[in-house]
mmCIF file of the C-alpha atoms, coordinates in Angstrom:
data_MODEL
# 
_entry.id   MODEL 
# 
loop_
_atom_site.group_PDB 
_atom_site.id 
_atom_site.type_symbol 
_atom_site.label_atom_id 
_atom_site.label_alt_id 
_atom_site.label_comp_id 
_atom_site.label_asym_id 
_atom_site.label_entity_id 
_atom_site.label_seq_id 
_atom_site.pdbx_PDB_ins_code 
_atom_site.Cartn_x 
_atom_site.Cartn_y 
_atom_site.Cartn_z 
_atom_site.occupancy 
_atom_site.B_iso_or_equiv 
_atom_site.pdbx_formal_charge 
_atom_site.auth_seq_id 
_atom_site.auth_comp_id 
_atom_site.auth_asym_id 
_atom_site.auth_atom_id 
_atom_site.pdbx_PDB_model_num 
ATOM 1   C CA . UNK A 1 1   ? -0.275 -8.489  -10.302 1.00 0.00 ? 1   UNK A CA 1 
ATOM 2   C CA . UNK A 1 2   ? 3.048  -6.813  -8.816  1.00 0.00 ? 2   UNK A CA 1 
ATOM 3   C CA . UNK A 1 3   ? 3.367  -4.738  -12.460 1.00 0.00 ? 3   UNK A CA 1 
ATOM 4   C CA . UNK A 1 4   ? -0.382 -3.602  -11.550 1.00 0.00 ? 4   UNK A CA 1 
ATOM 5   C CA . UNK A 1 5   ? 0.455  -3.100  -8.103  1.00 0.00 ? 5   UNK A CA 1 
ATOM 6   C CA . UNK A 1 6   ? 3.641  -0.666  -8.490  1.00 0.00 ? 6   UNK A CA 1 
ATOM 7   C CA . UNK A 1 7   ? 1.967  0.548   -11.798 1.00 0.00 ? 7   UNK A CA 1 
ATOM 8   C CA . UNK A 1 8   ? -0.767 2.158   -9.578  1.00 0.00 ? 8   UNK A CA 1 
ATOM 9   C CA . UNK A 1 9   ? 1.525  3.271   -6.807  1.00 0.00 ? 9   UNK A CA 1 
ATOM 10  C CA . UNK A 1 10  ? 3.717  5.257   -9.425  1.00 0.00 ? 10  UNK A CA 1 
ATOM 11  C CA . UNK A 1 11  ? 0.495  6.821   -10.852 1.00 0.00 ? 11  UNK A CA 1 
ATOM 12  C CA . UNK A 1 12  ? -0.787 7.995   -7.175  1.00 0.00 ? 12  UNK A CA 1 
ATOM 13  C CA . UNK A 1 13  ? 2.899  8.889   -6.447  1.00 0.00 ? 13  UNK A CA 1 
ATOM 14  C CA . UNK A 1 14  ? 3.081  11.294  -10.249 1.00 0.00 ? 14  UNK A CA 1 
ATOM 15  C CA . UNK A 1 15  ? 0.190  12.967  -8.870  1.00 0.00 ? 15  UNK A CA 1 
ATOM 16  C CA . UNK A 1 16  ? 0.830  13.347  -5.270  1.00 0.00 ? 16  UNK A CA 1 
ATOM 17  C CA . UNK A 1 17  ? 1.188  17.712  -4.085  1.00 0.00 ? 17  UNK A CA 1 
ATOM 18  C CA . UNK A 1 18  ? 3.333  16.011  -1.098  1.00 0.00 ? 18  UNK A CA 1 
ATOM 19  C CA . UNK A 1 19  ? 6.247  14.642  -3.524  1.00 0.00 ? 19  UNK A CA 1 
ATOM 20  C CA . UNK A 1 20  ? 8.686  17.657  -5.132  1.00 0.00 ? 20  UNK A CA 1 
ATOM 21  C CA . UNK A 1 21  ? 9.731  16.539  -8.948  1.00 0.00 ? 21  UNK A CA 1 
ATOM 22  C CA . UNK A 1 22  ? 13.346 15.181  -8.364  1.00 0.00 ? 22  UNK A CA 1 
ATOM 23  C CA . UNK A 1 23  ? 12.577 13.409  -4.924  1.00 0.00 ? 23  UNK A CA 1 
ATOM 24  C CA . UNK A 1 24  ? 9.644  11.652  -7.228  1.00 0.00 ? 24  UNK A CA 1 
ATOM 25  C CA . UNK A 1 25  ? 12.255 10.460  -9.574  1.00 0.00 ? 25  UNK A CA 1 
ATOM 26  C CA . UNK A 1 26  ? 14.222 8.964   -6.737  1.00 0.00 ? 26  UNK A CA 1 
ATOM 27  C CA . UNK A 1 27  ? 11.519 7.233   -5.690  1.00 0.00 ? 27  UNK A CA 1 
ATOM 28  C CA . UNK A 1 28  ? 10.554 6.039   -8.874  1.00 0.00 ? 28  UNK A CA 1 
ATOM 29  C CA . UNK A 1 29  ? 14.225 4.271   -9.315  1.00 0.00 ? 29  UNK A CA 1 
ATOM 30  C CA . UNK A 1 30  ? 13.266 2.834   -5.575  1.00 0.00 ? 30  UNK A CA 1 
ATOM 31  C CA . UNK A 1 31  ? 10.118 1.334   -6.942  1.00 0.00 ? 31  UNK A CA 1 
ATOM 32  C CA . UNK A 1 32  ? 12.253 -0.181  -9.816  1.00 0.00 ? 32  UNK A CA 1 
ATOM 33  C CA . UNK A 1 33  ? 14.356 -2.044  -7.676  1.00 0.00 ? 33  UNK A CA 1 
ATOM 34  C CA . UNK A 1 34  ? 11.498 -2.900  -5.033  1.00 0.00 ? 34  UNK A CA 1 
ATOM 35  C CA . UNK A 1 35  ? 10.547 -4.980  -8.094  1.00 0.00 ? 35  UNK A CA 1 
ATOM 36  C CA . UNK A 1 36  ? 13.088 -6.125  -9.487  1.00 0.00 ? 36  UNK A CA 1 
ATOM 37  C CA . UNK A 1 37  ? 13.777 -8.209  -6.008  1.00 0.00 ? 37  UNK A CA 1 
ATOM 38  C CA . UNK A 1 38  ? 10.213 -9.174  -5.097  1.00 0.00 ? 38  UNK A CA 1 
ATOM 39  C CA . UNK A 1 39  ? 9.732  -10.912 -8.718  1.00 0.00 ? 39  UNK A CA 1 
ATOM 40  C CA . UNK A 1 40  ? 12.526 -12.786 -7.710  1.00 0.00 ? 40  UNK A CA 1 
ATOM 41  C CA . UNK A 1 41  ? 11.572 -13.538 -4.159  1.00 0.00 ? 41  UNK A CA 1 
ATOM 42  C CA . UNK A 1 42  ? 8.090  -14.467 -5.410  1.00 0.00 ? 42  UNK A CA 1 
ATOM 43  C CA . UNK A 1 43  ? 9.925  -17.551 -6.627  1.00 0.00 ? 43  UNK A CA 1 
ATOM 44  C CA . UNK A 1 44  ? 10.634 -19.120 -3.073  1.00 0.00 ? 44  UNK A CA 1 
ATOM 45  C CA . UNK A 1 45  ? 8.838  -16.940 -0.619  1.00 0.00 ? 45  UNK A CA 1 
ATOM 46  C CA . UNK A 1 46  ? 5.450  -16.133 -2.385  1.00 0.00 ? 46  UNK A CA 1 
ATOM 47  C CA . UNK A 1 47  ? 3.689  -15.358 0.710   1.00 0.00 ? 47  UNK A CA 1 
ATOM 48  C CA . UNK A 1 48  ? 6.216  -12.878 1.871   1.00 0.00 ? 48  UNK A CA 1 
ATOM 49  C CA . UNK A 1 49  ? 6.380  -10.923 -1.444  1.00 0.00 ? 49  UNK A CA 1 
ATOM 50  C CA . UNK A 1 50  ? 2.492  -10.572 -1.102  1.00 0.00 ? 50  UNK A CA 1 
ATOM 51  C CA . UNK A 1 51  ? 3.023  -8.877  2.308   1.00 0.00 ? 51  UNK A CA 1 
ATOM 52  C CA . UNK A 1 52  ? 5.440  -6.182  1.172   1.00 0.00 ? 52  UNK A CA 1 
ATOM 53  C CA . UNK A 1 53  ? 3.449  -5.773  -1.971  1.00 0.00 ? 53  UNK A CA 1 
ATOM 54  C CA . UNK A 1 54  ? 0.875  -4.842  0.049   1.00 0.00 ? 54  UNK A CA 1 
ATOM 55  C CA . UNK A 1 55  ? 2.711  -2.665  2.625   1.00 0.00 ? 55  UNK A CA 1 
ATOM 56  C CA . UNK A 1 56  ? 4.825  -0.814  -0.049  1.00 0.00 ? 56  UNK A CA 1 
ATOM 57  C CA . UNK A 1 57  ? 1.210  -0.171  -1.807  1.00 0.00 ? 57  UNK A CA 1 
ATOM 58  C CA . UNK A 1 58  ? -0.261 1.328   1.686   1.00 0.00 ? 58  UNK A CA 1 
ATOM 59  C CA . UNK A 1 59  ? 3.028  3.223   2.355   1.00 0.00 ? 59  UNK A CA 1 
ATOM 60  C CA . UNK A 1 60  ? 2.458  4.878   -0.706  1.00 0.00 ? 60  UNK A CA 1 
ATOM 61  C CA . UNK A 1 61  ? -0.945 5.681   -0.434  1.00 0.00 ? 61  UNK A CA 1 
ATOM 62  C CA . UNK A 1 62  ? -0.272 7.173   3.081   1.00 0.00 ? 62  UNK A CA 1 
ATOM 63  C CA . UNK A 1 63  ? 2.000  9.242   1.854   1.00 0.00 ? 63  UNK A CA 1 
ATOM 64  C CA . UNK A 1 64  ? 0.324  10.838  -1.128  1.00 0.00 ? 64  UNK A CA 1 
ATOM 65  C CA . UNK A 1 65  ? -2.829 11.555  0.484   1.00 0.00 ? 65  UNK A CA 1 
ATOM 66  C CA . UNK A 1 66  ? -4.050 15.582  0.563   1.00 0.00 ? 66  UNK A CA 1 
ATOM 67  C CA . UNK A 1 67  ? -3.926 15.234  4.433   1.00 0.00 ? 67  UNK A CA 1 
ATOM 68  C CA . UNK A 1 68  ? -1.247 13.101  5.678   1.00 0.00 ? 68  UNK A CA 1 
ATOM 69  C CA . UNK A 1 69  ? -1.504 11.801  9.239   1.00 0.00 ? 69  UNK A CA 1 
ATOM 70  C CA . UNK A 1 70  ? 1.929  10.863  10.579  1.00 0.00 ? 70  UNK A CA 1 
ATOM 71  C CA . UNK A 1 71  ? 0.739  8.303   12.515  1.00 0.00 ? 71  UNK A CA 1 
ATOM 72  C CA . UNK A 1 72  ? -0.774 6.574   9.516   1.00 0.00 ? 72  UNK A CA 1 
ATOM 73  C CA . UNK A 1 73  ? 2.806  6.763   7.820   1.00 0.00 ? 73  UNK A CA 1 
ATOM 74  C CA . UNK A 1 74  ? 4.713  5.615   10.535  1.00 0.00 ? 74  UNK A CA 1 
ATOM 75  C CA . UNK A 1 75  ? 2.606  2.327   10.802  1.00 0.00 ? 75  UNK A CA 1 
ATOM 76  C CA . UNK A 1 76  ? 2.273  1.989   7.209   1.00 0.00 ? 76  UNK A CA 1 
ATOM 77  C CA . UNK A 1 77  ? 6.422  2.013   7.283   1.00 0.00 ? 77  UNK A CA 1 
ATOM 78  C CA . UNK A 1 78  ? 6.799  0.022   10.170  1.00 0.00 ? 78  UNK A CA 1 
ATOM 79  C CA . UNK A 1 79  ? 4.381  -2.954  8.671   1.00 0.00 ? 79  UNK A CA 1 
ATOM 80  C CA . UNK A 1 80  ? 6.750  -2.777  5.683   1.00 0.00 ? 80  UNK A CA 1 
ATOM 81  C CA . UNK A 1 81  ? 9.824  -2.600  7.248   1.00 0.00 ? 81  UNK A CA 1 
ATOM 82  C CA . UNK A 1 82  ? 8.123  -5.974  9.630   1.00 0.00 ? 82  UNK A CA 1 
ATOM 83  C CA . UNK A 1 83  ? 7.450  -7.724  6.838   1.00 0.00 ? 83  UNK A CA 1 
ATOM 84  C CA . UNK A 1 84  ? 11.123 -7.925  5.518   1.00 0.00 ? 84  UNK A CA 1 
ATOM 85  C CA . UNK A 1 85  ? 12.980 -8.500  8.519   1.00 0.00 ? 85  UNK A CA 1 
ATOM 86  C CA . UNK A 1 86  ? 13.372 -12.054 8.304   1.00 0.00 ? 86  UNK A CA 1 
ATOM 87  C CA . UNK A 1 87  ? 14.884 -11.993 4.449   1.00 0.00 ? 87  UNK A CA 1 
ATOM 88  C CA . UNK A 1 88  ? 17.879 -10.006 5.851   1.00 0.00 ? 88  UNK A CA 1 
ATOM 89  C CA . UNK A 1 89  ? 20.019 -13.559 5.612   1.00 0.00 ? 89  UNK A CA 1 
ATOM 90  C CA . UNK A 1 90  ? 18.540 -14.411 2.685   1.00 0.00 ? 90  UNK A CA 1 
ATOM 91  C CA . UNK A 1 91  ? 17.540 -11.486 0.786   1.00 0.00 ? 91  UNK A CA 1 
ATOM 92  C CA . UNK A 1 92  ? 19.895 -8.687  1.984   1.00 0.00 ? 92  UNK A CA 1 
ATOM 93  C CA . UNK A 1 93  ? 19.284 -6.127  -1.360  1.00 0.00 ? 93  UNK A CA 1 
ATOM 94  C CA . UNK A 1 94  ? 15.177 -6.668  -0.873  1.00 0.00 ? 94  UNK A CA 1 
ATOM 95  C CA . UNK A 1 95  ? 15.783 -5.792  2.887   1.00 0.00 ? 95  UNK A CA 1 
ATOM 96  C CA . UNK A 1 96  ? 18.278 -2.890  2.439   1.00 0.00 ? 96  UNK A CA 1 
ATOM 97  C CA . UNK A 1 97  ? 15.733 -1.516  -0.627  1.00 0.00 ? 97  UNK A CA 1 
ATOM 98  C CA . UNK A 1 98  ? 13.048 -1.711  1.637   1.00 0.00 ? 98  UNK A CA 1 
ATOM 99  C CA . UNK A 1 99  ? 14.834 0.344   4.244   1.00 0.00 ? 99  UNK A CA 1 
ATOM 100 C CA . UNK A 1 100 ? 16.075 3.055   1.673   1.00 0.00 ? 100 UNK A CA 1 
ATOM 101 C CA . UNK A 1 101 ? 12.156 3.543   0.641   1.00 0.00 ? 101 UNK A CA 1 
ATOM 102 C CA . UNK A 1 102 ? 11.064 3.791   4.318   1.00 0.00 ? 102 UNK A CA 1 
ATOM 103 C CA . UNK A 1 103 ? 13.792 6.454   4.654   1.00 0.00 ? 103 UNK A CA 1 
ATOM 104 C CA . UNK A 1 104 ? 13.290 7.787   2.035   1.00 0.00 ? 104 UNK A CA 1 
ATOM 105 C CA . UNK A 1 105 ? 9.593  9.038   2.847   1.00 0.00 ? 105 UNK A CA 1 
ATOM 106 C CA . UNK A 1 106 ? 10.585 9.165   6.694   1.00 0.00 ? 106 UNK A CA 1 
ATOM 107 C CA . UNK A 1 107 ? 13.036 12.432  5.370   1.00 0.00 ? 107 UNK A CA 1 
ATOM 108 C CA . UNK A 1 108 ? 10.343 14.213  2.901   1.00 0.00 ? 108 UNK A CA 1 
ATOM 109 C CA . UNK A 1 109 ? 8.440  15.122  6.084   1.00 0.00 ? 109 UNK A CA 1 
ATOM 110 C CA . UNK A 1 110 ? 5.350  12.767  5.558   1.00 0.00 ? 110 UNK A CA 1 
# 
């Protein structure tokens, strides 16, 4: 389901008018990682892996839409950045991944 998941939200980010070329290929190597640490927290903390799944995939779609409403983003962002909080301890790289995506979009403008 994650490999779905990310698979769909690097499809919708390819084709996104809001994303220039080499910021897309940042974000891409973002996504990478993303996964690489939720397959591994979906060991111990299933539950929590589902929830930034889920926020990552909304993120996303916020930001790739023709019309982007800020406000939309900045709750999208702030649900994922919620959802991690907690793992800091545990899970620093997931966290500090997390945060790099959120700024990431925050500094495109969208």
């Amino acid at each position: 389901m994650l490999k779905h998941t990310l698979e769909k939200i690097e499809s919708k980010v390819k084709q996104s008018p809001n994303i220039p070329d080499e910021k897309k290929k940042e974000y891409f190597a973002l996504l990478n990682e993303l996964n690489s640490e939720i397959n591994e927290l979906s060991i111990s903390e299933k539950e929590t892996a589902e929830s930034i799944k889920g926020f990552t995939k909304i993120s996303a779609h916020e930001a790739t839409r023709d019309q982007v409403d800020p406000l939309l983003i900045k709750i999208s962002l702030d649900g994922l950045s919620s959802s991690v909080k907690e793992l800091h301890a545990s899970y620093p790289k997931l966290v500090n991944t997390v945060n790099s995506i959120c700024t990431f979009l925050s500094k495109l403008g969208i």
